[in-house]
N, C-alpha and C positions, 0 to 999 in steps of 0.2 A: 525500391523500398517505398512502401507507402506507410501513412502514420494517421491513424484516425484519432478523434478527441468526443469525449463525451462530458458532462458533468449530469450528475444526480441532486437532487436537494432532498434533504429528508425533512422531518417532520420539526424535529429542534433548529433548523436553522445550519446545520451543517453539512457540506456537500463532499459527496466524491467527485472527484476530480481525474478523468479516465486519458490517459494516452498511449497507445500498442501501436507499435509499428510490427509492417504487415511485410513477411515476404511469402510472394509464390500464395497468395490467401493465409498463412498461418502468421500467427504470434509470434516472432521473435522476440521482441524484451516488449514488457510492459511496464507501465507507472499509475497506479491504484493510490492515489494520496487522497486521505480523509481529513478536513480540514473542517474546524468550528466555525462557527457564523461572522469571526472576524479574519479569517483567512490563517487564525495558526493551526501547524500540523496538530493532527491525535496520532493518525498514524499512518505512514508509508507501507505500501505492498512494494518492491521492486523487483525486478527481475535482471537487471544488466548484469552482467558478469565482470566481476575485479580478476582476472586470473592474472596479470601485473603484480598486483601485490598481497602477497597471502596475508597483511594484516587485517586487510579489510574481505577475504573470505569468513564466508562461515560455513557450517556443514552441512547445507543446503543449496549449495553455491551452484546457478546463480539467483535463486531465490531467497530474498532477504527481507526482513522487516527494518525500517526506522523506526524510533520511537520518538517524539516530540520532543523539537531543540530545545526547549525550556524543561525538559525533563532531571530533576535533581536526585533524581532514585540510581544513576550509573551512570558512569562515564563513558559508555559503549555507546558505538552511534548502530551497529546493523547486528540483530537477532536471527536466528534460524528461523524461516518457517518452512514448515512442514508439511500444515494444512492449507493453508490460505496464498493459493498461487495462481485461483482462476476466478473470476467478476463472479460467475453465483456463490463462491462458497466466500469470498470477500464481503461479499451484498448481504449474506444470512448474518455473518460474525457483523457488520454494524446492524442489522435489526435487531439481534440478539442482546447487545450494548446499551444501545435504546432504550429497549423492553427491560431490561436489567434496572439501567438507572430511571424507569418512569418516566420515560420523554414518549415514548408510543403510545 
């Protein structure tokens, strides 16, 4: 198994932070965490699979979102994703955010 690392900066001061380990050339799990200019989460992309313990599945499994540990809106730590399981379509949704809140 190999594991490559990247990180991105974006315009505001907040970076992705890229790690995919690699078997045979493909992706087995990856970790896409978007983090603000002081190093806290916005949001994790993950991909490892909990199949251990169905509390921590979702219905995406093993694609999962985190949402920011200081997040006071739910007591939930991993969301479904859906859409956002691969670096371009990860990469569009924070430019999209960006450009949303006026930092682009």
């Amino acid at each position: 198994m190999r594991v490559t690392r990247h990180s991105f900066i974006f315009k505001d001061g907040s970076r992705l932070l890229v790690t995919e380990e690699l078997s045979g050339g493909l992706i087995e799990v990856s970790y896409y965490n978007w983090v603000d200019q002081d190093g806290q989460d916005i949001l994790k992309f993950h991909s490892e699979s909990h199949n251990g313990d169905s509390r921590y599945q979702t219905a995406t499994e093993p694609h999962h979102i985190h949402p920011p540990e200081q997040s006071t809106l739910t007591n939930r730590t991993r969301f479904p994703n859906f859409h956002h399981q691969e670096l371009p379509a990860i990469m569009e949704h924070i430019f999209l955010a960006l450009l949303a809140s006026k930092k682009v």
